[in-house]
N, C-alpha and C positions, 0 to 999 in steps of 0.2 A: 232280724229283730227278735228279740224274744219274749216269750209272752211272761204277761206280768199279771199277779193275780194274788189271791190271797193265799195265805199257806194252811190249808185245816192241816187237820193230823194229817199223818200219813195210812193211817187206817183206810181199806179198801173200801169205798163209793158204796153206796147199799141203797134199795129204793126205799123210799120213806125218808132217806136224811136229805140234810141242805144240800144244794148241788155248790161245788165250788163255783168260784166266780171266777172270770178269767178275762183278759183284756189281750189281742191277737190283730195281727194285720189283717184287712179286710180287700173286698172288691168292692165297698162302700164309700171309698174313698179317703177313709179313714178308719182309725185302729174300733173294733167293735166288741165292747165289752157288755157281758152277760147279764149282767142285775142290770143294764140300761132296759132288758126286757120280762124285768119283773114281772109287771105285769100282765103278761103273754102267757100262753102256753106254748113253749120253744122246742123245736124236735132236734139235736144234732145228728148229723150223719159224718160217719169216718166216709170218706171217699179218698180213691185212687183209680183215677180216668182211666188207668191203664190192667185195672185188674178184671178178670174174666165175670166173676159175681158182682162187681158194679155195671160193669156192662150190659149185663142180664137186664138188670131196673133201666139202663137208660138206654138201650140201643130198642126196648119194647117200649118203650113211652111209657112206663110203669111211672119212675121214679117224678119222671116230670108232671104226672098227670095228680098225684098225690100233693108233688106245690102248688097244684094249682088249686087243686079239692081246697086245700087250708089256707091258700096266702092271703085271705081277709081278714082270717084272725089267729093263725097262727105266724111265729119265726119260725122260717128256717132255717139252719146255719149247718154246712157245710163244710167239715174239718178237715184240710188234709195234714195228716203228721207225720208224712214222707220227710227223711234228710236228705239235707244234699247232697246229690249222688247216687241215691238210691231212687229207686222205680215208683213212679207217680209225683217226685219232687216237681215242683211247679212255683212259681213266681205267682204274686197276685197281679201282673196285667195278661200272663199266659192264662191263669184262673177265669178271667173274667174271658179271653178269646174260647177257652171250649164250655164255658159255661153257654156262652150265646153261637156255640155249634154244634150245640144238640139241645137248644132250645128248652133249658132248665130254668128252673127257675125258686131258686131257694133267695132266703131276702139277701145272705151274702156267702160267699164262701170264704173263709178264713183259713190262713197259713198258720200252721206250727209247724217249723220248721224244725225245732230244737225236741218238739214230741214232749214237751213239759202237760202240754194239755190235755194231748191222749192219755200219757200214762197217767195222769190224776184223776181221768175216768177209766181208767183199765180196759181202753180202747186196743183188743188184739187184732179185728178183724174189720176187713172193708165189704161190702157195709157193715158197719155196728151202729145203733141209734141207742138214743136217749131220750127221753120226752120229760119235760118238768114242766109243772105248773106251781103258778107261787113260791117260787127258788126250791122247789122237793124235787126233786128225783121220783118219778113217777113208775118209769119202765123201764127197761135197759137189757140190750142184748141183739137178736139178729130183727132183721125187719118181718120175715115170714117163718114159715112154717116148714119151710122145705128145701133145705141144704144143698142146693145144685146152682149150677149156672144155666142151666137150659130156661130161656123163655115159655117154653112150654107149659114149665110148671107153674108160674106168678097165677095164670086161673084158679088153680088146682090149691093154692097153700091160702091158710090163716093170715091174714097181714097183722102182724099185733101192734103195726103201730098205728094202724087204720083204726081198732080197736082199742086202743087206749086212746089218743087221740079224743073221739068220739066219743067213748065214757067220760074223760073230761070237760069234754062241753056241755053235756048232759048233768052234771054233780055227781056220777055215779063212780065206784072207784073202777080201779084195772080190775077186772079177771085176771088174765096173764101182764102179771108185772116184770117177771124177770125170763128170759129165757138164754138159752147156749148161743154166741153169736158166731158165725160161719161167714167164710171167704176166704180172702187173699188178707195173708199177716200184716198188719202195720210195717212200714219197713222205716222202723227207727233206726 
């Protein structure tokens, strides 16, 4: 299927502007579009199960432990924009079997299959996050501080979306709004 959404310009995502809106197959049961969570402040994460820096966040309980910290008043949504064919492509009832075998827990994970949705947030890398509050564009970029796969390090790094996050529940803005995002390429 593929995702359907609004077309801004083609000008690249920047924090501070609207965030596109976009409408994608879901683990929800149904297709889950963006502005239905306006009023949230919604994190996306680029995942690919299969990449060595996603694994870091979820084979440590990091990534999980963070849906959990937020999922009372945060969305989480979960992007993969692997094609078919390519490394980390996944169905959404396969989505939903390794969601609940590593015990994650985002509100859905959604499929772009076609990568219309990565590339309209200039999603290069797995993990890359985005946080929005009130359809803006908040942060955007890697989750931490510190560009490896070793578990080791999630103690040791900045989590800037722990950080943003938390300034926006507070009214206070980001500190670190944008940063270089690190991993494994999208594999459009």
């Amino acid at each position: 299927m593929l995702a359907l959404m609004a077309m801004p310009s083609m000008a690249a995502i920047k924090v501070g502007a609207p965030a596109p809106d976009f409408t994608l197959p879901s683990t929800l049961g149904r297709d889950a579009k963006l502005s239905d969570f306006s009023d949230k402040i919604v994190v996306l994460e680029w995942t690919n199960h299969q990449c060595p820096f996603v694994k870091k966040h979820y084979d440590s309980g990091n990534m999980q432990a963070l849906q959990k910290k937020y999922q009372d008043d945060v969305v989480w949504l979960s992007i993969v924009s692997s094609a078919p064919g390519k490394q980390g492509h996944i169905s959404v009832a396969k989505a939903k079997e390794i969601t609940n075998s590593r015990s994650a827990l985002p509100h859905a994970v959604l499929i772009d299959s076609d990568g219309s949705v990565g590339k309209l947030y200039n999603a290069t890398n797995t993990p890359q996050m985005v946080v929005i509050k009130s359809g803006k564009v908040e942060y955007m970029g890697a989750i931490d501080s510190i560009a490896s796969a070793d578990k080791g390090d999630i103690p040791k790094a900045d989590n800037y979306v722990v950080a943003a996050v938390d300034s926006l529940k507070k009214g206070q803005p980001v500190a670190v709004a944008a940063s270089k995002p690190y991993g494994c390429s999208v594999k459009y």
